[in-house]
mmCIF file of the N, C-alpha and C atoms, coordinates in Angstrom:
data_MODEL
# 
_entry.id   MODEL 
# 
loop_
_atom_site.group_PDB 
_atom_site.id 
_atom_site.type_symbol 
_atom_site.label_atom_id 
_atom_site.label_alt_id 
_atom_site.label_comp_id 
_atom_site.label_asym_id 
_atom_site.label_entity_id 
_atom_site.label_seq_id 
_atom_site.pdbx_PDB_ins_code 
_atom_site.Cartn_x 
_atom_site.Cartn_y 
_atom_site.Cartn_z 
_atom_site.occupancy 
_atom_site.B_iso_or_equiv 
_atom_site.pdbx_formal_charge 
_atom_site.auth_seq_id 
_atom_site.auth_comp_id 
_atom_site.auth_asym_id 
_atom_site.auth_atom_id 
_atom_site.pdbx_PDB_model_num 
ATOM 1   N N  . UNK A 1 1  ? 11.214 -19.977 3.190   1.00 0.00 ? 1  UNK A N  1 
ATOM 2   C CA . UNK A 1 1  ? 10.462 -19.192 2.241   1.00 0.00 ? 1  UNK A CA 1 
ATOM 3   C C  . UNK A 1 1  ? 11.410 -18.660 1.180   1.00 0.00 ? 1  UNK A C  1 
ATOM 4   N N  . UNK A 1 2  ? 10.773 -18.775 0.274   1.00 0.00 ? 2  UNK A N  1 
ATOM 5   C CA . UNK A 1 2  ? 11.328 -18.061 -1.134  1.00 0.00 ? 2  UNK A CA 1 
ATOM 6   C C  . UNK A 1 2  ? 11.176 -17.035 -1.359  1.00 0.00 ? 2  UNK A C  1 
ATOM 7   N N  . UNK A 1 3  ? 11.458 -15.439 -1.711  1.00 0.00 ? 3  UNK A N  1 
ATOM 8   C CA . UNK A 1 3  ? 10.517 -13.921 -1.822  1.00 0.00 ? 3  UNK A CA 1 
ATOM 9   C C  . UNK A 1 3  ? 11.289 -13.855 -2.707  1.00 0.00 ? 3  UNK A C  1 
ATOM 10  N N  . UNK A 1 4  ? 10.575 -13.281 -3.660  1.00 0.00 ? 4  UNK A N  1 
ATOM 11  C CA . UNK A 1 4  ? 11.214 -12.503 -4.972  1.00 0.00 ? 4  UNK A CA 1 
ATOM 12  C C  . UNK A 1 4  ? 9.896  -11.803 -5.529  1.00 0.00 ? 4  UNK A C  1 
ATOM 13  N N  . UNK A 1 5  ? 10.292 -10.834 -6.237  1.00 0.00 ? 5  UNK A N  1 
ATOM 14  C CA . UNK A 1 5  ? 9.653  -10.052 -7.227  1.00 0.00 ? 5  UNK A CA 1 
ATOM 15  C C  . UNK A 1 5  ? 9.145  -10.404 -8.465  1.00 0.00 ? 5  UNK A C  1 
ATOM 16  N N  . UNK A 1 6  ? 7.405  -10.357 -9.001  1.00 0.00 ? 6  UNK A N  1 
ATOM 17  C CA . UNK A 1 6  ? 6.997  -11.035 -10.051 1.00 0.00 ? 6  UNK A CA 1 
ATOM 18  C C  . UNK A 1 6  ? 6.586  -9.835  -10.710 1.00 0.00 ? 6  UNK A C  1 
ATOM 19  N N  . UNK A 1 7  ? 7.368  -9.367  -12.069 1.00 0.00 ? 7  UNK A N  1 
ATOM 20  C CA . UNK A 1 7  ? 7.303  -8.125  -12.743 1.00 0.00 ? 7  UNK A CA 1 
ATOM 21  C C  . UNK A 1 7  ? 5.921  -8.214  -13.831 1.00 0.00 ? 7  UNK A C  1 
ATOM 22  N N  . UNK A 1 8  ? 5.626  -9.823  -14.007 1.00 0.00 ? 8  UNK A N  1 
ATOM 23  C CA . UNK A 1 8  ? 4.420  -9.879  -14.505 1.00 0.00 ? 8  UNK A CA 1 
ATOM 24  C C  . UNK A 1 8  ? 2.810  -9.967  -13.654 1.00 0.00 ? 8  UNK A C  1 
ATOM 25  N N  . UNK A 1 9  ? 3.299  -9.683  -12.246 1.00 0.00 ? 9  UNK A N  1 
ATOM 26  C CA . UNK A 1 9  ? 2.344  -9.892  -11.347 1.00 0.00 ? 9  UNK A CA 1 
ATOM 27  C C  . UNK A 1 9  ? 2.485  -8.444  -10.566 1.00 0.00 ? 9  UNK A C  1 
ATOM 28  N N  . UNK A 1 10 ? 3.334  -7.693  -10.690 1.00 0.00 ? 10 UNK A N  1 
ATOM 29  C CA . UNK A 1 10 ? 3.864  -6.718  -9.849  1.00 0.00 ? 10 UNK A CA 1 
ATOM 30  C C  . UNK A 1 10 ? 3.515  -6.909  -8.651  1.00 0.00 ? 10 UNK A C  1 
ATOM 31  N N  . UNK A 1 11 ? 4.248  -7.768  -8.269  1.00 0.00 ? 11 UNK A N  1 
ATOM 32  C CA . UNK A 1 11 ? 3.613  -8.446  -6.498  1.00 0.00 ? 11 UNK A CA 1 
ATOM 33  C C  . UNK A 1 11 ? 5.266  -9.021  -6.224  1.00 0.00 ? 11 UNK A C  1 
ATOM 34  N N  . UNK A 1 12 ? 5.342  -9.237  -4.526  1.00 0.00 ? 12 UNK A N  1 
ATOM 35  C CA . UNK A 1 12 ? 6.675  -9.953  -4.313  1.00 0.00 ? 12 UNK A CA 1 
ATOM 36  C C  . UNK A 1 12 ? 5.633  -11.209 -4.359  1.00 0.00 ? 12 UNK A C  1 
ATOM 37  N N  . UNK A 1 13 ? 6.452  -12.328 -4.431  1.00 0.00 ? 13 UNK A N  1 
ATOM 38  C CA . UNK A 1 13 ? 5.766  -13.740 -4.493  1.00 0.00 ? 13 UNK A CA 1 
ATOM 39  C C  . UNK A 1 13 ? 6.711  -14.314 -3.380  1.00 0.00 ? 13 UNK A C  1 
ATOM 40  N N  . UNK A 1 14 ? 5.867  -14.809 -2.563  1.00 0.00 ? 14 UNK A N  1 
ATOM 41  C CA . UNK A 1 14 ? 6.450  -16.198 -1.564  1.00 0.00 ? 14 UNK A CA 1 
ATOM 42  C C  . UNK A 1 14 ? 6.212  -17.418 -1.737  1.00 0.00 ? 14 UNK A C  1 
ATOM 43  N N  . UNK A 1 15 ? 7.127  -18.524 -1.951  1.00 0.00 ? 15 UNK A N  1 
ATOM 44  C CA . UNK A 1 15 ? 6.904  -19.534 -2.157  1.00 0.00 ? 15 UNK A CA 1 
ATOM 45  C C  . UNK A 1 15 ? 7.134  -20.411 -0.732  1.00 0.00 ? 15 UNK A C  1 
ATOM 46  N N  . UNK A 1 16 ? 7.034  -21.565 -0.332  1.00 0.00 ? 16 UNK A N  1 
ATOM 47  C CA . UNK A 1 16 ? 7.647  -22.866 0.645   1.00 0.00 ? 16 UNK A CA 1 
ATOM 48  C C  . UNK A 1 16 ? 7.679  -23.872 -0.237  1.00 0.00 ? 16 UNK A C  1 
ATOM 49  N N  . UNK A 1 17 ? 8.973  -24.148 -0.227  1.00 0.00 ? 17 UNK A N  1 
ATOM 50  C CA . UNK A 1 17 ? 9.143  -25.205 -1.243  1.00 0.00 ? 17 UNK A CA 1 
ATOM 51  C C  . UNK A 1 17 ? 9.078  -26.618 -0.417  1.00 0.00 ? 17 UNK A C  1 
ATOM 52  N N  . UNK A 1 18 ? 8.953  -26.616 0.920   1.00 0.00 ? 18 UNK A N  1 
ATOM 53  C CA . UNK A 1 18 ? 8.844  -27.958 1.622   1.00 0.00 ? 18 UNK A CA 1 
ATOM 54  C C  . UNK A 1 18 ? 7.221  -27.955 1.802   1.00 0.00 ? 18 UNK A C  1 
ATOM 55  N N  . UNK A 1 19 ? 6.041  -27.051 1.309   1.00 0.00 ? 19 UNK A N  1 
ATOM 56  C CA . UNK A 1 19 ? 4.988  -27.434 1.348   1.00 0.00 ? 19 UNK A CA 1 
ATOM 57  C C  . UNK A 1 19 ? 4.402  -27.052 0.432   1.00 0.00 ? 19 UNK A C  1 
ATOM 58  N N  . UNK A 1 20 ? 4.063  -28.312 -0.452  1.00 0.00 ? 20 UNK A N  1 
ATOM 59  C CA . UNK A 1 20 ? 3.964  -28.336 -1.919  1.00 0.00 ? 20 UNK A CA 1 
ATOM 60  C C  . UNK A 1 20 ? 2.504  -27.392 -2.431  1.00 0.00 ? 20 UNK A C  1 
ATOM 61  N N  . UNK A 1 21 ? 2.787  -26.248 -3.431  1.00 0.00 ? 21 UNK A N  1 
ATOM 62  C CA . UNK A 1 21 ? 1.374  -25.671 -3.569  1.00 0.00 ? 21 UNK A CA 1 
ATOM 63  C C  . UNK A 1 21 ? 1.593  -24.058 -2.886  1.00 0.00 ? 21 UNK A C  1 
ATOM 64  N N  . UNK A 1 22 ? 1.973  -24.113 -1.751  1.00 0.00 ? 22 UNK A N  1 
ATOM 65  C CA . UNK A 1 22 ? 2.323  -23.244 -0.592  1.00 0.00 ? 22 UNK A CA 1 
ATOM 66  C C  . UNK A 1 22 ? 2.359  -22.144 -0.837  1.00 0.00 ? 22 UNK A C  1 
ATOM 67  N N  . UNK A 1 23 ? 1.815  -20.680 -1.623  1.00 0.00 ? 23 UNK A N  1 
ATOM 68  C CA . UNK A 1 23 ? 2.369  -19.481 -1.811  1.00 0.00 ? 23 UNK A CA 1 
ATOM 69  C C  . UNK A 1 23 ? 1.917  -18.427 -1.400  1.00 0.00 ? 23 UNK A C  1 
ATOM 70  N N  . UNK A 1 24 ? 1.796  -17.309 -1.766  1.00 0.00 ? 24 UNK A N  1 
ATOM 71  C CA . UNK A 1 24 ? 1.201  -16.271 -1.155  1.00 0.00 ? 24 UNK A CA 1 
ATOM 72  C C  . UNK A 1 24 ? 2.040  -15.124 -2.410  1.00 0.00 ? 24 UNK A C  1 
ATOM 73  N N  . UNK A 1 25 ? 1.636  -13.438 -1.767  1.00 0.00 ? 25 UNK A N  1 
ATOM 74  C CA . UNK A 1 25 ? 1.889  -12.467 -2.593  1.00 0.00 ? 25 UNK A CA 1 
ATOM 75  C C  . UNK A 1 25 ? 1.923  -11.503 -1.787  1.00 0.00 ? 25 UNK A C  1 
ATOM 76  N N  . UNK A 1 26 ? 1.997  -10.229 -2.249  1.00 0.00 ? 26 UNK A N  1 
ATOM 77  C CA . UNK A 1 26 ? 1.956  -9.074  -1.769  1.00 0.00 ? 26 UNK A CA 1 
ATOM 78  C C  . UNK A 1 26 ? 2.643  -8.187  -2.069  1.00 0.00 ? 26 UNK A C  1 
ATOM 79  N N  . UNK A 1 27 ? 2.016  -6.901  -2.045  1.00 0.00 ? 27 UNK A N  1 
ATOM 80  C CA . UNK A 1 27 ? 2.609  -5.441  -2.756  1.00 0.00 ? 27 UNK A CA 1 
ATOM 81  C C  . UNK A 1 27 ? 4.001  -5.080  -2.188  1.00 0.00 ? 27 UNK A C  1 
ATOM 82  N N  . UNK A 1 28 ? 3.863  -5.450  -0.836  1.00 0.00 ? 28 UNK A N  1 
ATOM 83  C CA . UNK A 1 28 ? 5.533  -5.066  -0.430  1.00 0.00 ? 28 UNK A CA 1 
ATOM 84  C C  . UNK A 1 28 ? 6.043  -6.809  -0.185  1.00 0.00 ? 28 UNK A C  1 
ATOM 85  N N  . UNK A 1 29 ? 7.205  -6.217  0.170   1.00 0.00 ? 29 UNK A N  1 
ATOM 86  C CA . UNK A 1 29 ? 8.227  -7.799  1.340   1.00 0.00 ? 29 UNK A CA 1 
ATOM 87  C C  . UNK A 1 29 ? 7.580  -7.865  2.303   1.00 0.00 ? 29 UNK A C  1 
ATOM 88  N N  . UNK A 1 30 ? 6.802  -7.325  3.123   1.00 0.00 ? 30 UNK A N  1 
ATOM 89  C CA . UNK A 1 30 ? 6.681  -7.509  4.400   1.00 0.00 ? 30 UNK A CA 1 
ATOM 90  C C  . UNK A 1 30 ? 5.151  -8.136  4.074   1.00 0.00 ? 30 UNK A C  1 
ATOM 91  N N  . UNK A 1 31 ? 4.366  -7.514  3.104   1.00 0.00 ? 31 UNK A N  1 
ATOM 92  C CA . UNK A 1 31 ? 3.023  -7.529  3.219   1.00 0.00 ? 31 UNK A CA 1 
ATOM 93  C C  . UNK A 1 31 ? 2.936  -9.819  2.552   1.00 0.00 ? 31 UNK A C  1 
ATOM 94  N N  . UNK A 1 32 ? 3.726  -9.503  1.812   1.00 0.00 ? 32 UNK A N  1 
ATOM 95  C CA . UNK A 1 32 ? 4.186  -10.888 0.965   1.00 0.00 ? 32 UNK A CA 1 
ATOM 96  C C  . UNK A 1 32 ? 4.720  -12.041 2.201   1.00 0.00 ? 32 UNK A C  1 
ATOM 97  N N  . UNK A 1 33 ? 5.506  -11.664 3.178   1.00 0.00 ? 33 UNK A N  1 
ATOM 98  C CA . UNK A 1 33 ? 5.669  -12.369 4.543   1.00 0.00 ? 33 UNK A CA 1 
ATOM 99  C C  . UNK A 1 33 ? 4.656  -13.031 5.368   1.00 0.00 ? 33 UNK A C  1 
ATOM 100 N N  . UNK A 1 34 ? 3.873  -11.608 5.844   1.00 0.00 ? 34 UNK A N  1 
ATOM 101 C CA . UNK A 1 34 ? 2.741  -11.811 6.420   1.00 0.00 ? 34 UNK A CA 1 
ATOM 102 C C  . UNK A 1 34 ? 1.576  -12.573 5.748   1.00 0.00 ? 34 UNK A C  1 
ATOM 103 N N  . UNK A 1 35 ? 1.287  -13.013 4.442   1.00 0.00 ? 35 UNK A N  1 
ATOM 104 C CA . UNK A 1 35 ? 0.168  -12.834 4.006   1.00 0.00 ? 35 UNK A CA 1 
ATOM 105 C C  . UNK A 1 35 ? 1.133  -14.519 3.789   1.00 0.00 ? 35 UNK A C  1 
ATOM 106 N N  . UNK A 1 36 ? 2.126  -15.355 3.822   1.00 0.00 ? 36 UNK A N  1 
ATOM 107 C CA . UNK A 1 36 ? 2.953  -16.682 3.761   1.00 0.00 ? 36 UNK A CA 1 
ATOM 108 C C  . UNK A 1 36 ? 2.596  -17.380 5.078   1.00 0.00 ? 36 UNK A C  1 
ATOM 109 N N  . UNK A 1 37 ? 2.864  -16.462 6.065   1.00 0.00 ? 37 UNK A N  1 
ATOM 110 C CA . UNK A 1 37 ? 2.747  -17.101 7.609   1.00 0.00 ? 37 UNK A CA 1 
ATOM 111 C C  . UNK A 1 37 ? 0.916  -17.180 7.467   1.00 0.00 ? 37 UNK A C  1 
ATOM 112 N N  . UNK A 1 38 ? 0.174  -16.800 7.340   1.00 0.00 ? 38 UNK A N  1 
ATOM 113 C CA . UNK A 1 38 ? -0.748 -16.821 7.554   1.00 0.00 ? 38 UNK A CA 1 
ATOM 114 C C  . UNK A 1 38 ? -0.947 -18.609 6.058   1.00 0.00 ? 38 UNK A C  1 
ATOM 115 N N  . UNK A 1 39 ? -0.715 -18.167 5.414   1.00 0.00 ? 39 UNK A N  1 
ATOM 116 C CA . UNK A 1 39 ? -1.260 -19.376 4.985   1.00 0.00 ? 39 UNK A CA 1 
ATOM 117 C C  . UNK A 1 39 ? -0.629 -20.798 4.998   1.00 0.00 ? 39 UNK A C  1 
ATOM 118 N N  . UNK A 1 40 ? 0.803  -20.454 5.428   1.00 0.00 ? 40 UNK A N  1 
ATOM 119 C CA . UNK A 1 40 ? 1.293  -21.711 6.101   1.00 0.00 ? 40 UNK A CA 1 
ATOM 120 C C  . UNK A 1 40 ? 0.245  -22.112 6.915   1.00 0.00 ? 40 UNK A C  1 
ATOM 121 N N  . UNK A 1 41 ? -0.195 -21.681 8.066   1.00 0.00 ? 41 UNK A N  1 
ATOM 122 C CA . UNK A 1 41 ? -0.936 -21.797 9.083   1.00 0.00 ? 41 UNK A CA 1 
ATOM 123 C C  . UNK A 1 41 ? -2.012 -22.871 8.728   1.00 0.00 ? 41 UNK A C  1 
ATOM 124 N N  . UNK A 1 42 ? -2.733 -22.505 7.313   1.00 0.00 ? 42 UNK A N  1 
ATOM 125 C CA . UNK A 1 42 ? -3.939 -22.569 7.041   1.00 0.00 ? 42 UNK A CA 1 
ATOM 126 C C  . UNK A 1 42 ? -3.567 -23.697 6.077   1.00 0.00 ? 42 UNK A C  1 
ATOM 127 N N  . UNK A 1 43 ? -2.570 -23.942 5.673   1.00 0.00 ? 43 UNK A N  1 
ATOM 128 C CA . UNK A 1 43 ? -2.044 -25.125 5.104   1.00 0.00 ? 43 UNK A CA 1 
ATOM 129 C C  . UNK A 1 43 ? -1.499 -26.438 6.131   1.00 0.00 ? 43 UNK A C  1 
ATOM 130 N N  . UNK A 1 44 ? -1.096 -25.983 7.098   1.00 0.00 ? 44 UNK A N  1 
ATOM 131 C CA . UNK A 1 44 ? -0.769 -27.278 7.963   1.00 0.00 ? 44 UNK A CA 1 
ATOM 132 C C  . UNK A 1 44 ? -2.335 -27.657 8.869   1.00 0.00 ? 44 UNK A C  1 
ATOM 133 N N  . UNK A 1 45 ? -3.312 -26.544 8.852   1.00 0.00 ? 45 UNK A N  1 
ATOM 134 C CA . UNK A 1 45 ? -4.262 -27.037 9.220   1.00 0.00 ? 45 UNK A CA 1 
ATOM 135 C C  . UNK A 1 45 ? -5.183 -28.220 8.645   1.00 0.00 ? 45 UNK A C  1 
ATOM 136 N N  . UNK A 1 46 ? -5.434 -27.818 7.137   1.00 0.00 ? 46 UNK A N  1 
ATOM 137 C CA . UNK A 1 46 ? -5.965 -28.385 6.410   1.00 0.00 ? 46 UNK A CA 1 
ATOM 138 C C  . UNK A 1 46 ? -5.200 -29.898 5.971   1.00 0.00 ? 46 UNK A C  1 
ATOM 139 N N  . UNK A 1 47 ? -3.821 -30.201 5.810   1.00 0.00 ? 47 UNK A N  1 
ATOM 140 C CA . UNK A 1 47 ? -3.027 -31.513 5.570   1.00 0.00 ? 47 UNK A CA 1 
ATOM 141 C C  . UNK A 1 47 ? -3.481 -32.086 7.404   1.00 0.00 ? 47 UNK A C  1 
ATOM 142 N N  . UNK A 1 48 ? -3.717 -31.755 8.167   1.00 0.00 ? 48 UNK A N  1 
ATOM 143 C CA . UNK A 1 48 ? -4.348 -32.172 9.188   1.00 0.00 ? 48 UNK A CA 1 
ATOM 144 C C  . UNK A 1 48 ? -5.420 -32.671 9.251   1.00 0.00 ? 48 UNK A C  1 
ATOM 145 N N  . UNK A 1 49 ? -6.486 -32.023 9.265   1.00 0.00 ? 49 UNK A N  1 
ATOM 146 C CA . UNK A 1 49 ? -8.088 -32.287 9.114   1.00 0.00 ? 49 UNK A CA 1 
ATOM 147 C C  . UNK A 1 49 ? -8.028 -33.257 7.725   1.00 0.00 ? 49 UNK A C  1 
ATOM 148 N N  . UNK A 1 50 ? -7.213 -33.696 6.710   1.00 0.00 ? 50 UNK A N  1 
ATOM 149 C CA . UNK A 1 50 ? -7.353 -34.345 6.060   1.00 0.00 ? 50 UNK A CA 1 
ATOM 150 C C  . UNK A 1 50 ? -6.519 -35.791 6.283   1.00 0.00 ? 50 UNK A C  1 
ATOM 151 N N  . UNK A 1 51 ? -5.850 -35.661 7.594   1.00 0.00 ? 51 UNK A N  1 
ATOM 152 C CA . UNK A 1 51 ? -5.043 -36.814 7.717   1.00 0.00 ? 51 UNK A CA 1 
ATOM 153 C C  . UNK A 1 51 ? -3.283 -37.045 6.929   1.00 0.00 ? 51 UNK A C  1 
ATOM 154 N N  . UNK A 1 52 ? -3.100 -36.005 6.423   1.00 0.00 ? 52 UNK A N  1 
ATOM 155 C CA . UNK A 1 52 ? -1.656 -36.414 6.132   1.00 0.00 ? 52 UNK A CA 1 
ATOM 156 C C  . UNK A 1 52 ? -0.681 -35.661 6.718   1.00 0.00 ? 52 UNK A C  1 
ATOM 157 N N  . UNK A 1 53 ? 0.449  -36.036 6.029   1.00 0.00 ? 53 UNK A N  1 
ATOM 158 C CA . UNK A 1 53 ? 1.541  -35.915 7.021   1.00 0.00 ? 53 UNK A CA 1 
ATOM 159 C C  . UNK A 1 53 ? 2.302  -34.580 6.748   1.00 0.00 ? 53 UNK A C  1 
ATOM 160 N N  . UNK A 1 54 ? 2.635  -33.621 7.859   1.00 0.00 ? 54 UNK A N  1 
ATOM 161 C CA . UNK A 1 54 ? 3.145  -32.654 7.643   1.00 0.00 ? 54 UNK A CA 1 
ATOM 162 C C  . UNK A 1 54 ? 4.539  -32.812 7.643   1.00 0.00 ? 54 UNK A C  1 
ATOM 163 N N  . UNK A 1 55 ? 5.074  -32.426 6.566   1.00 0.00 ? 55 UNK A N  1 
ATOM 164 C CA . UNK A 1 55 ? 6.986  -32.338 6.370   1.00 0.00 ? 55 UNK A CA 1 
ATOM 165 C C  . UNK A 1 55 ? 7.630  -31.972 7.635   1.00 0.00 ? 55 UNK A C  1 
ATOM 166 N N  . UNK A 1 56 ? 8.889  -32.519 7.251   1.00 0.00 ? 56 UNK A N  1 
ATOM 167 C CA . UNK A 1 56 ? 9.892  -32.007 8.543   1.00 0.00 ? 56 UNK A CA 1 
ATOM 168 C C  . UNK A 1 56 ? 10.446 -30.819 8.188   1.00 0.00 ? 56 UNK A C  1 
ATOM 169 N N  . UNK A 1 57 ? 10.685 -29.439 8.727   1.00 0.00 ? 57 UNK A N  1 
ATOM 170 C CA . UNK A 1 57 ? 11.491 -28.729 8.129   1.00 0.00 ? 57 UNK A CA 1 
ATOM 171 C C  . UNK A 1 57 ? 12.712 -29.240 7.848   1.00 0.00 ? 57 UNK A C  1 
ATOM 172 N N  . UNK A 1 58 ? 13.261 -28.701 6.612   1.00 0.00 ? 58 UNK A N  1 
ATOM 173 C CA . UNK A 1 58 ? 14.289 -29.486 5.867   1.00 0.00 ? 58 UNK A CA 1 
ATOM 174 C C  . UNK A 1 58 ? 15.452 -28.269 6.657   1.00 0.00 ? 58 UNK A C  1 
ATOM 175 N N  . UNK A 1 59 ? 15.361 -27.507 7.190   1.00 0.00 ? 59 UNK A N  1 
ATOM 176 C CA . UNK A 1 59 ? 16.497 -26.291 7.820   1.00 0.00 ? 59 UNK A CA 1 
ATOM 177 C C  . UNK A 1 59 ? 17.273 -25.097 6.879   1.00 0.00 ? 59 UNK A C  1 
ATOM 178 N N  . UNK A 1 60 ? 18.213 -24.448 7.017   1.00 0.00 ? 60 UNK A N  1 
ATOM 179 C CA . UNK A 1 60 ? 18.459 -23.658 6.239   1.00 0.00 ? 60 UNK A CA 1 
ATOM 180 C C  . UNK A 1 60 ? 19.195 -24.073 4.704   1.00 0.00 ? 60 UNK A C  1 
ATOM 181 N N  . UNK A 1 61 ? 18.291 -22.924 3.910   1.00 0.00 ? 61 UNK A N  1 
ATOM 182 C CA . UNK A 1 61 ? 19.652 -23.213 3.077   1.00 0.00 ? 61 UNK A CA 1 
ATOM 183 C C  . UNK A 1 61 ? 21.054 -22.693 2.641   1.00 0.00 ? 61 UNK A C  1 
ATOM 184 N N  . UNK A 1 62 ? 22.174 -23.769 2.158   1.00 0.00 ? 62 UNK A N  1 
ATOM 185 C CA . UNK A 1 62 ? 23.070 -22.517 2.125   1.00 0.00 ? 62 UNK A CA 1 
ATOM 186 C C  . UNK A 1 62 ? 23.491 -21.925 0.882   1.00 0.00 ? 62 UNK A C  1 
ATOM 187 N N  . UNK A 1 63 ? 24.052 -20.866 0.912   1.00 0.00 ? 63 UNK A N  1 
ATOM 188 C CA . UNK A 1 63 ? 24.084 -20.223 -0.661  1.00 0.00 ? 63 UNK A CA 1 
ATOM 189 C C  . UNK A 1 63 ? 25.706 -19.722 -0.721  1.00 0.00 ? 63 UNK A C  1 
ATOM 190 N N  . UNK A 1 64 ? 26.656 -20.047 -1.590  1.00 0.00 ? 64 UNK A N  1 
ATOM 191 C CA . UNK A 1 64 ? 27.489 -19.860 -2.250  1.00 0.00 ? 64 UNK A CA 1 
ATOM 192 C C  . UNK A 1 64 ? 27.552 -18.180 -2.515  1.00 0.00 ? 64 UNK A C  1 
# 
C-alpha cells in the first residue's frame, strides 16, 4: 500500500499499485488503512467471480 496525504481531497489516500484501480481514502491513516483492506477484499473477490487472475504479491519495497 501506498498512504499519503491529498491536500486537494483533504483525505489520506491509499493506493495498491499491484492491483490496478485499487484505492481507498480516509480522514485519518488508520481510517484510510482500514477502509484499503476492506476493499482489497472486495477487489480480489470480484477479479474472481469474473474469472481473472489475481497478481502475485510483488513483496516489499525498498527505499534508499
Amino acid at each position: 500500500m501506498v498512504i499519503y496525504w491529498s491536500n486537494e481531497d483533504e483525505r489520506f489516500i491509499v493506493e495498491v499499485p499491484e492491483l490496478p484501480g485499487c484505492m481507498a481514502d480516509g480522514t485519518t491513516h488508520e481510517e484510510a488503512i482500514r477502509n484499503a483492506q476492506r476493499v482489497i477484499e472486495e477487489w480480489i473477490e470480484t477479479d474472481k467471480e469474473l474469472g481473472r487472475d489475481i497478481p502475485e504479491p510483488r513483496g516489499k519495497l525498498a527505499y534508499a
